[in-house]
C-alpha positions as CSV (number, residue, x, y, z in Angstrom):
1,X,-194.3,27.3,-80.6
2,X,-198.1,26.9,-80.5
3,X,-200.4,29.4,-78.2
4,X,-200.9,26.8,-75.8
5,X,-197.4,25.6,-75.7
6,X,-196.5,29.5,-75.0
7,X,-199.2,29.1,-72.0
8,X,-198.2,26.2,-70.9
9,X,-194.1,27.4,-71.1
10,X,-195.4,30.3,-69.3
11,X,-197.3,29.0,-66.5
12,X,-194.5,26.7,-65.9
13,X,-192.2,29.3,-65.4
14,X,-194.7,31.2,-62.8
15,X,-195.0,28.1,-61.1
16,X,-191.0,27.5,-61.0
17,X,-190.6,31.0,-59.7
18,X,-193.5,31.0,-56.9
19,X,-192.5,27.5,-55.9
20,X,-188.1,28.7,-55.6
21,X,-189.5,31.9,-53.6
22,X,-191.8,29.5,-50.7
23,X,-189.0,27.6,-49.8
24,X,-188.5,28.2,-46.3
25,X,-185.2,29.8,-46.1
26,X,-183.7,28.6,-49.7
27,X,-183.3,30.7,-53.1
28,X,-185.0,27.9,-54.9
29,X,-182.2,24.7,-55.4
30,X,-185.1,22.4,-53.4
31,X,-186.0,19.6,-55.7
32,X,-189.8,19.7,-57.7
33,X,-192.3,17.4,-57.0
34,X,-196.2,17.1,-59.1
35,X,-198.9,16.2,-57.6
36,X,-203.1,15.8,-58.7
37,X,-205.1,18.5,-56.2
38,X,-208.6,17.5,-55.3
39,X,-209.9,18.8,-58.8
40,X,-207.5,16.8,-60.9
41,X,-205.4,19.1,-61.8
42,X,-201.8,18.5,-62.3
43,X,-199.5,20.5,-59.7
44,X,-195.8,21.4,-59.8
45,X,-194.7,22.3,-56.1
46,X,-191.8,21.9,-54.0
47,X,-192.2,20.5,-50.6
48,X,-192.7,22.7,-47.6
49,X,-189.4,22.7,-45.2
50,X,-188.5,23.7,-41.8
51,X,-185.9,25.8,-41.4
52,X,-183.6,23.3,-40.1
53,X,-184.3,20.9,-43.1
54,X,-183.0,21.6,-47.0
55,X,-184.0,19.5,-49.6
56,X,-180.8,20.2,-52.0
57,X,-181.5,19.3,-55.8
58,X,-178.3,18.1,-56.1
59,X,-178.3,15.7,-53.2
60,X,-181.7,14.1,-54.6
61,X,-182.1,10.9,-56.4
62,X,-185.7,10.6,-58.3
63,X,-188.0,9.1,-55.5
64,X,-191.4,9.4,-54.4
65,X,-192.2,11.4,-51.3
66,X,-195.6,11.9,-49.6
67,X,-197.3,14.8,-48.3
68,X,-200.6,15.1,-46.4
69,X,-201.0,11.7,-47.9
70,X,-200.3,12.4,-51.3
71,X,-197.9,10.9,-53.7
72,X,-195.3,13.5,-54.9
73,X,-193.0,12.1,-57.6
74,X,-189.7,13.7,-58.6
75,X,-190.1,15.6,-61.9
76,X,-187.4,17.2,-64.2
77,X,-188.9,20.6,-64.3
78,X,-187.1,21.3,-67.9
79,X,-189.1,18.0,-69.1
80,X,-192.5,19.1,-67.4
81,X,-195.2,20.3,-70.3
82,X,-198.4,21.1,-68.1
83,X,-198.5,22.1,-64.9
84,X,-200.7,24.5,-62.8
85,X,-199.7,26.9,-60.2
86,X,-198.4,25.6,-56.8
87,X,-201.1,25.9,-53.8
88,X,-199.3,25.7,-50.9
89,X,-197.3,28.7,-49.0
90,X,-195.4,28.8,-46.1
91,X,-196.9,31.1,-43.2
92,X,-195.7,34.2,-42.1
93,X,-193.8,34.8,-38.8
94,X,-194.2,38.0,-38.6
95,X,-197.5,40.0,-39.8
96,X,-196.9,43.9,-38.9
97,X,-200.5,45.8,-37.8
98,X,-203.8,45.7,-39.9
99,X,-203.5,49.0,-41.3
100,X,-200.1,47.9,-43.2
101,X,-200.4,47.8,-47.2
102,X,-202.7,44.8,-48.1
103,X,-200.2,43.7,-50.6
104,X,-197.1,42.6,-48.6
105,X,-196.4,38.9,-49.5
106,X,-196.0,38.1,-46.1
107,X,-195.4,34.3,-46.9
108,X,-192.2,35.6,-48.5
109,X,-190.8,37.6,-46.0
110,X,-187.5,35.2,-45.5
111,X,-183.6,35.4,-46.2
112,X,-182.7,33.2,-48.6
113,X,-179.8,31.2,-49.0
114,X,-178.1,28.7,-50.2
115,X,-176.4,26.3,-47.5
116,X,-174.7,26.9,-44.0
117,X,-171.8,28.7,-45.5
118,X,-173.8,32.1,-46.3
119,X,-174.5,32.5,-42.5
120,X,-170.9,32.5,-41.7
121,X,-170.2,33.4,-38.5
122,X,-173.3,34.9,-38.1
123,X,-175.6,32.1,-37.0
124,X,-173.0,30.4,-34.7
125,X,-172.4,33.6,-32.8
126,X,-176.1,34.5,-32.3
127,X,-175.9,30.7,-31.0
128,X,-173.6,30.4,-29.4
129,X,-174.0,33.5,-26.8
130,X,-170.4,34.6,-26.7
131,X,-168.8,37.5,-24.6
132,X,-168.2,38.9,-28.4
133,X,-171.0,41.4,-29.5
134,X,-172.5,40.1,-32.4
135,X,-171.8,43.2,-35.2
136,X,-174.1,43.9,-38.1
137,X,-173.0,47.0,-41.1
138,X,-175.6,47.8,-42.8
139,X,-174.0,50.2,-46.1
140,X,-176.8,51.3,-48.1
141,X,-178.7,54.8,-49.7
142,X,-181.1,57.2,-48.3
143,X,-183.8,54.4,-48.0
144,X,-181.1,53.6,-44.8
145,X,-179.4,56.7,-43.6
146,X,-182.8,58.1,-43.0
147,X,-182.9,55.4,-40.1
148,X,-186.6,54.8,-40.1
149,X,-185.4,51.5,-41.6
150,X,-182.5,50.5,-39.1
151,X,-184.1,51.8,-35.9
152,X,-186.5,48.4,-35.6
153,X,-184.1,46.0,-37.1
154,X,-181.5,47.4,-34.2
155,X,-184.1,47.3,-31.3
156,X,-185.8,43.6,-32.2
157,X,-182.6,42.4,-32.5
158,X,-180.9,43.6,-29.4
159,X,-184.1,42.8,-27.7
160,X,-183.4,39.5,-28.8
161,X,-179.9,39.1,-28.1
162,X,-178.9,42.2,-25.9
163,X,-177.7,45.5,-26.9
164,X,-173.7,45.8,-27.0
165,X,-174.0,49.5,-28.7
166,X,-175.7,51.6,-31.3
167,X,-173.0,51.9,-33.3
168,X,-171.5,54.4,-36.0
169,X,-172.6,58.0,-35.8
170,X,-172.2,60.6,-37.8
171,X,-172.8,64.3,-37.7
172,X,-174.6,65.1,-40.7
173,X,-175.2,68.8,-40.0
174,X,-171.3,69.2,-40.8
175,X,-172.2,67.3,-44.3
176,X,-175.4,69.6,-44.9
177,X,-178.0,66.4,-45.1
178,X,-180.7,64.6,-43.1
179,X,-179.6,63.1,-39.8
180,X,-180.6,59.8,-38.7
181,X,-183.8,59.6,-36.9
182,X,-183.0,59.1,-33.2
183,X,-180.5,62.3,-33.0
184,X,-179.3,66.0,-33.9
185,X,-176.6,67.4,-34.8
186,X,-174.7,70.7,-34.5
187,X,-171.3,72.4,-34.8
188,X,-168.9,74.7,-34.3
189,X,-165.7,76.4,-36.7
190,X,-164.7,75.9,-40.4
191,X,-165.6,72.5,-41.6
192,X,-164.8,70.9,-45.6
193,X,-166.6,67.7,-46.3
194,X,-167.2,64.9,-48.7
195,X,-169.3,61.6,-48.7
196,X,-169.9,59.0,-51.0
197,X,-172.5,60.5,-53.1
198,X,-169.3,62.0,-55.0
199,X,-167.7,59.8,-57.3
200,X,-165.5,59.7,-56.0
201,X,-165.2,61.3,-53.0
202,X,-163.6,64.8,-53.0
203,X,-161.7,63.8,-50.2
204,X,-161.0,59.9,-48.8
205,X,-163.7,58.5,-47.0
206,X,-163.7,55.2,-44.8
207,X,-166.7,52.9,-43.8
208,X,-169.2,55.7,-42.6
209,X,-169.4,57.2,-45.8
210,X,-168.5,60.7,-44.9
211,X,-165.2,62.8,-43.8
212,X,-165.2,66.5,-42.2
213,X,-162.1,68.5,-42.3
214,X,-161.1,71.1,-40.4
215,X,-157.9,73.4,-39.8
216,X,-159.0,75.5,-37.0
217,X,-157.0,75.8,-33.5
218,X,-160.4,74.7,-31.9
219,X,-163.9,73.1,-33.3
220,X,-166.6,71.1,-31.6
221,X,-169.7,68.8,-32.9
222,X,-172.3,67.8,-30.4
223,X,-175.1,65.2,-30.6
224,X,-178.6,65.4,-29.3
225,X,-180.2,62.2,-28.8
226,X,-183.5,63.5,-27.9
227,X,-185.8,60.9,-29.9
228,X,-184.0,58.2,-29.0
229,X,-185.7,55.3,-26.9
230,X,-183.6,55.5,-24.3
231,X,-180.5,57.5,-22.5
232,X,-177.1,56.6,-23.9
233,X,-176.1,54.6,-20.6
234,X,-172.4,54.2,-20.1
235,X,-170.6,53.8,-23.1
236,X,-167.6,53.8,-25.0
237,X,-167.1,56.4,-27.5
238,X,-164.4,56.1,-30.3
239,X,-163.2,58.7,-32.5
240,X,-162.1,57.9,-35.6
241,X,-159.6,60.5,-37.0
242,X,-157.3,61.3,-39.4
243,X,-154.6,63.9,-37.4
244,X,-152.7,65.4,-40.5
245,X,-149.2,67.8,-39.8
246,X,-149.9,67.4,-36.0
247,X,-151.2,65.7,-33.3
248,X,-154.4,67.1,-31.9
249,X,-156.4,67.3,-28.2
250,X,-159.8,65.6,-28.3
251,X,-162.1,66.0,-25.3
252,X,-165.6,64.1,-25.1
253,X,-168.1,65.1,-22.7
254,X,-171.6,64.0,-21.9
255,X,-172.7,66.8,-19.8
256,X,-171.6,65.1,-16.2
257,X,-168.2,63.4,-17.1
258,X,-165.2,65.1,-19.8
259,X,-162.5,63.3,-20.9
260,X,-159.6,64.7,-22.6
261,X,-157.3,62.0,-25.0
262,X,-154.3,62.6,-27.5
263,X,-155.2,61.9,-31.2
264,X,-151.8,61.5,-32.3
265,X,-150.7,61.6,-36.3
266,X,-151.3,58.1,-37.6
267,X,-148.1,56.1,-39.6
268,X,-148.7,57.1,-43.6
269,X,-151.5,59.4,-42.6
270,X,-153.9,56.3,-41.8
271,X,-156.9,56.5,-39.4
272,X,-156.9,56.3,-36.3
273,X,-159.0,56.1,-33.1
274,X,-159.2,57.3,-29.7
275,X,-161.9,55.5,-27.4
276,X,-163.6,57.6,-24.6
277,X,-165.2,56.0,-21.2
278,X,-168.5,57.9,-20.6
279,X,-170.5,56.5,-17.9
280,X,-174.4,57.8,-17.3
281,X,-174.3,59.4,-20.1
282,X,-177.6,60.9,-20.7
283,X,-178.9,62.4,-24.4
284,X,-176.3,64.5,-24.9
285,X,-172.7,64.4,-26.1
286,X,-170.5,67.4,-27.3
287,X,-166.3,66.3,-29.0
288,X,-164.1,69.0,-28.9
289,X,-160.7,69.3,-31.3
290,X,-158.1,71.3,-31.1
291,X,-154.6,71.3,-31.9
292,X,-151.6,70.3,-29.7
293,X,-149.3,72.6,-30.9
294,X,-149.7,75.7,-33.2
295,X,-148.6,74.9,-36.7
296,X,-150.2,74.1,-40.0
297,X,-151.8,70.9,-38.7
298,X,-155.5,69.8,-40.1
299,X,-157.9,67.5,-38.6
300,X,-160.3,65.0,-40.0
301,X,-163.3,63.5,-38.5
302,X,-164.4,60.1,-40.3
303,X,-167.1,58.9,-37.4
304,X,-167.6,58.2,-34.1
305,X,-168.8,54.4,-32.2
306,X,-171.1,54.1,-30.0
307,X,-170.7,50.8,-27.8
308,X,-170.7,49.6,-24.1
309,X,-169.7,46.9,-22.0
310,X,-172.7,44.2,-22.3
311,X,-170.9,40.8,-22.8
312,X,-172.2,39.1,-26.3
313,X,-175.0,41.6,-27.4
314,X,-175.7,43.3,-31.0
315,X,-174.2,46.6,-32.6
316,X,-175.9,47.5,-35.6
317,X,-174.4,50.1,-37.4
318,X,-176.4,52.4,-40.0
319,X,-173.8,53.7,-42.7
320,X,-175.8,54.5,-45.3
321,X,-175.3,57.4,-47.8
322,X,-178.1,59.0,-49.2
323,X,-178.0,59.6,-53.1
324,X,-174.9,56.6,-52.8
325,X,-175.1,53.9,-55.5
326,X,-173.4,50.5,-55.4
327,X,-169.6,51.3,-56.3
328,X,-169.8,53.8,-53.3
329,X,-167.9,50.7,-51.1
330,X,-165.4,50.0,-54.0
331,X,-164.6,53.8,-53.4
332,X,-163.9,54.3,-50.0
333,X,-160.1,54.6,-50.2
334,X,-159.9,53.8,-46.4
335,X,-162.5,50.7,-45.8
336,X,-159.5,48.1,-45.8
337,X,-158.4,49.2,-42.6
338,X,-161.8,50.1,-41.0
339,X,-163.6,47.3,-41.9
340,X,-161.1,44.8,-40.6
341,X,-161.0,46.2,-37.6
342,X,-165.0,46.2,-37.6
343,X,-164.9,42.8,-37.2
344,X,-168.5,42.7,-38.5
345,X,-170.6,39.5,-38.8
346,X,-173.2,40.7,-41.1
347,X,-172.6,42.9,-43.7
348,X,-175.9,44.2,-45.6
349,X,-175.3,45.7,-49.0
350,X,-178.6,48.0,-49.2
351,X,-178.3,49.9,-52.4
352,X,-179.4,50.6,-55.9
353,X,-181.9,52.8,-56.3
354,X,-179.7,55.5,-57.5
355,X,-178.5,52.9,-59.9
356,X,-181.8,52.3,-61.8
357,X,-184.3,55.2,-61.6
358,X,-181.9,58.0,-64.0
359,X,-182.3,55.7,-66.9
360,X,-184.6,52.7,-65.6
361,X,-182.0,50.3,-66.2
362,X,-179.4,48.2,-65.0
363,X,-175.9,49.9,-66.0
364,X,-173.3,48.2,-67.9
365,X,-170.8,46.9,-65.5
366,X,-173.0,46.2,-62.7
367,X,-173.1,42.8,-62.0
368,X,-169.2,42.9,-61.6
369,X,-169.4,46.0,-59.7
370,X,-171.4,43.6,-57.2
371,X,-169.3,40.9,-56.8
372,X,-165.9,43.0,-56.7
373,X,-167.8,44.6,-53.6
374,X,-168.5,40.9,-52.5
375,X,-164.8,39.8,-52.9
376,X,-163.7,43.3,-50.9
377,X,-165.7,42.6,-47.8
378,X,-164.5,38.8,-48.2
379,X,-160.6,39.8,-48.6
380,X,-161.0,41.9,-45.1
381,X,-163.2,39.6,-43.1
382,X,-164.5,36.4,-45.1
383,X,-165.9,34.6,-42.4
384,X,-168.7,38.0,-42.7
385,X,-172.3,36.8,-43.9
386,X,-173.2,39.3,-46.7
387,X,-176.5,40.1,-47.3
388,X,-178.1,41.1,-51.0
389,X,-181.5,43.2,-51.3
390,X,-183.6,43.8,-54.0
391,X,-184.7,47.8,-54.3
392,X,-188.3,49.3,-53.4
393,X,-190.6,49.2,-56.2
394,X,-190.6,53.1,-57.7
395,X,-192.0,55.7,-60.0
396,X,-189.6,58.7,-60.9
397,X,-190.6,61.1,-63.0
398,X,-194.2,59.5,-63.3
399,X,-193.1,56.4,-65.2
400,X,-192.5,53.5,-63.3
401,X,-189.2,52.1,-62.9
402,X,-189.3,48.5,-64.3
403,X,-185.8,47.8,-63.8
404,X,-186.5,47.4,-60.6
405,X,-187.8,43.1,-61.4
406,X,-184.8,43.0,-63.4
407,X,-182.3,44.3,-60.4
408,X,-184.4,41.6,-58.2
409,X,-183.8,38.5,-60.5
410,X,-179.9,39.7,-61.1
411,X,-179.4,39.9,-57.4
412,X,-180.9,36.6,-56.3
413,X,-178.7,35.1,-59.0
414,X,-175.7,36.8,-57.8
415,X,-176.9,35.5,-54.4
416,X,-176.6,31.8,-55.3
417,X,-173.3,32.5,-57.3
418,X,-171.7,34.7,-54.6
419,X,-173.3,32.0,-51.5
420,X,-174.5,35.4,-50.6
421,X,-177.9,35.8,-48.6
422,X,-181.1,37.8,-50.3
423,X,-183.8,39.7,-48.8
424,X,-186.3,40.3,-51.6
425,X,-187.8,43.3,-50.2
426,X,-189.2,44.0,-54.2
427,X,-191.4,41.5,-54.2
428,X,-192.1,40.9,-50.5
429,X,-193.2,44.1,-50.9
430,X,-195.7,44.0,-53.8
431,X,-193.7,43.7,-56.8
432,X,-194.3,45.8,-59.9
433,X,-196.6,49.1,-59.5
434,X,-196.6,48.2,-55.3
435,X,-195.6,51.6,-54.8
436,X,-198.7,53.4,-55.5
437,X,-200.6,51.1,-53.2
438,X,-197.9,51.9,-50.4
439,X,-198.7,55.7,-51.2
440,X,-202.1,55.5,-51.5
441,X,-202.6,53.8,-47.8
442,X,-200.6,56.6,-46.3
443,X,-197.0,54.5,-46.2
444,X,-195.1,56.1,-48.7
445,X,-194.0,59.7,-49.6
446,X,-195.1,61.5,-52.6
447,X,-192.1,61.2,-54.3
448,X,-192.9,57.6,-54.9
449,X,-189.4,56.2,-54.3
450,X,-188.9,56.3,-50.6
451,X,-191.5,55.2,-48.3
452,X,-192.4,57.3,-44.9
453,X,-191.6,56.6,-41.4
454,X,-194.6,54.7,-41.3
455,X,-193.5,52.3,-44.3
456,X,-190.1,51.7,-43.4
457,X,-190.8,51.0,-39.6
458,X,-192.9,48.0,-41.4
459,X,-189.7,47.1,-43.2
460,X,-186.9,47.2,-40.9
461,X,-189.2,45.1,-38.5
462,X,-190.0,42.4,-41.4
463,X,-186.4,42.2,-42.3
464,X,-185.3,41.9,-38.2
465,X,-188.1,38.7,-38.3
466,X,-186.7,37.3,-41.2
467,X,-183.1,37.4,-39.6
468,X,-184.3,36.2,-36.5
469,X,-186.2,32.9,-38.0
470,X,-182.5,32.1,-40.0
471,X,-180.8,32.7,-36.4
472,X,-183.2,30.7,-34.0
């Protein structure tokens, strides 16, 4: 191969990739068309779409099309020899404030997918404005259980829609971590726990992640809501539990109303679920255990749902797991049961960081790792749209982490396989060394793999805008 084939094989597949990533809601199966711009050169594009219209390679038959008055005529794109990059974009919908990094790709900030079936049920509930919430589980790393992430993709979205519930909570104080960032968490008696950090888990976990166990006659947990938005309101609070040797007493208070339910011992030591009416409730709630009769009885706590009674809104639960990597679903001996029950519509699949900084590449296995995750949300609820994401761009240890472009390519592949969606935040965000620029304007931490509150508030509120543009 001469030089200037190698340029010309090059350019060709820049163009290819930049055209693929402005479709306007596709991972790149629109057609290619060439055109001659105003100085003569030759251009390979593909044609600029609403997001009602796909132009689907496969249902094209070489033609001509025109476009501001020019000629485009169907190419092969394996066949083309010379070609120059494409010049037209597709504009933002959503552009965060001025002082955000200057090199967001803000004409790429879309989900991408493949045809109507990725959606699911997704698109035709947010349509359709059922009595049904619409329910989003978002399973993901530290980047998510943080919460600076989730907290803007949950408010633009039940601002959109209407909020049925916050969702899963957790309290993380038990677990020794970070808590999410709208509440507190505190405690009271002898508590054992495992997460999904562990692999596996020291003790079975279900669809939060994380699992307390405790064996005292009485223990409490209590959340503090004090940074959140808004008070609780009324709501419906459920328990999940596993009662082991003995049923146990749980009361739930909010400060103004207690309620005081039987968490009996579940057939083969499943989960199970008690659901507490708390009307006005304020910032506070407090869950007391203790055991119905005396005896060698344990209890475990595996999460606790937040919702209420607004007809057709959104729940978005956050269950991320910081330090989790990919398999941590695939582990979590009890997500059959939970997760069917969940009855989610979206299911975002938020992880691999921890998967690529240790050794800065992708590990052997992976890829069907992925899709054995796919096929387990799909088994318990495959009318679920599942969402892919590429990882934040990231330096450990000083050098950068250049799997990271690698992970994005294999997960936008997997996408199309899969008929998955894919949210590439790694290149919406900057692509390779976009990390230091995110630092550097005061949007990422030092560590140079998480961004701040700052940064992720500017990502959750790009991915809620991308969602919403695939749902209008």
């Amino acid at each position: 191969m001469t030089t200037k084939q190698a340029t010309t094989q090059a350019l060709l597949i820049q163009a290819i990739t930049v055209a693929c990533l402005l479709g306007a809601t596709q991972i790149g199966w629109a057609d290619f068309y060439e055109y001659k711009d105003k100085k003569g050169n030759t251009v390979l594009t593909n044609i600029p779409q609403s997001q009602s219209t796909t132009i689907r390679k496969d249902a094209l038959t070489p033609s001509t099309k025109t476009l501001n008055n020019t000629v485009l005529k169907s190419v092969n794109r394996t066949d083309y020899t010379s070609v120059a990059q494409p010049s037209m974009s597709v504009p933002s919908a959503y552009v965060p404030s001025p002082e955000a990094p200057s090199n967001i790709n803000y004409s790429l900030n879309k989900i991408e997918y493949a045809n109507a079936k990725s959606l699911g049920s997704l698109k035709n509930k947010w349509q359709s404005r059922t009595t049904s919430p619409v329910v989003v589980a978002h399973f993901g790393d530290s980047h998510v259980q943080l919460g600076w992430k989730i907290a803007p993709i949950r408010r633009i979205l039940q601002q959109a829609h209407g909020n049925s519930g916050r969702g899963m909570i957790f309290p993380y104080a038990l677990a020794k971590t970070y808590s999410q960032e709208d509440y507190t968490s505190s405690f009271s008696g002898d508590w054992r726990t495992a997460n999904s950090i562990q692999q596996p888990p020291k003790m079975s976990v279900g669809i939060s992640g994380f699992v307390a166990k405790t064996s005292d006659n009485f223990s409490q947990v209590n959340f503090d809501f004090e940074k959140a938005d808004n008070d609780l309101g009324s709501l419906q609070a459920t328990v999940y539990y596993r009662a082991l040797g003995g049923d146990y007493k749980v009361t739930a208070s909010n400060g103004r109303t207690a309620q005081t339910l039987s968490a009996k011992r579940q057939p083969n030591d499943q989960i199970g679920g008690v659901t507490f009416d708390l009307p006005n409730t304020g910032r506070d709630l407090s869950f007391s255990f203790s055991k119905a009769n005396s005896g060698a009885a344990s209890f475990e706590l595996h999460g606790v749902n937040l919702t209420n009674n607004t007809a057709g809104g959104v729940i978005y639960h956050n269950l991320g797991v910081g330090g989790a990597a990919f398999k941590a679903l695939l582990q979590q001996d009890f997500f059959d049961q939970q997760f069917a029950a969940l009855n989610a519509d979206l299911v975002v699949l938020d992880y691999g960081t921890n998967d690529l900084i240790y050794e800065n590449e992708i590990p052997a296995g992976f890829e069907r790792m992925v899709k054995d995750t796919i096929w387990r949300i799909r088994r318990n609820n495959p009318n679920a749209a599942i969402l892919l994401t590429s990882v934040q761009e990231a330096d450990y240890k000083g050098n950068n982490v250049t799997a990271s472009a690698q992970y994005a390519t294999l997960m936008r592949r997997i996408a199309q396989e899969e008929n998955t969606l894919f949210y590439d935040w790694y290149t919406i965000a900057g692509g390779h060394a976009s990390v230091a620029k995110w630092r550097d304007a005061g949007f990422a931490s030092k560590d140079a793999i998480h961004l701040n509150g700052k940064g992720y508030r500017i990502q959750g509120a790009m991915i809620a805008h991308a969602l919403l543009d695939v749902l209008r």
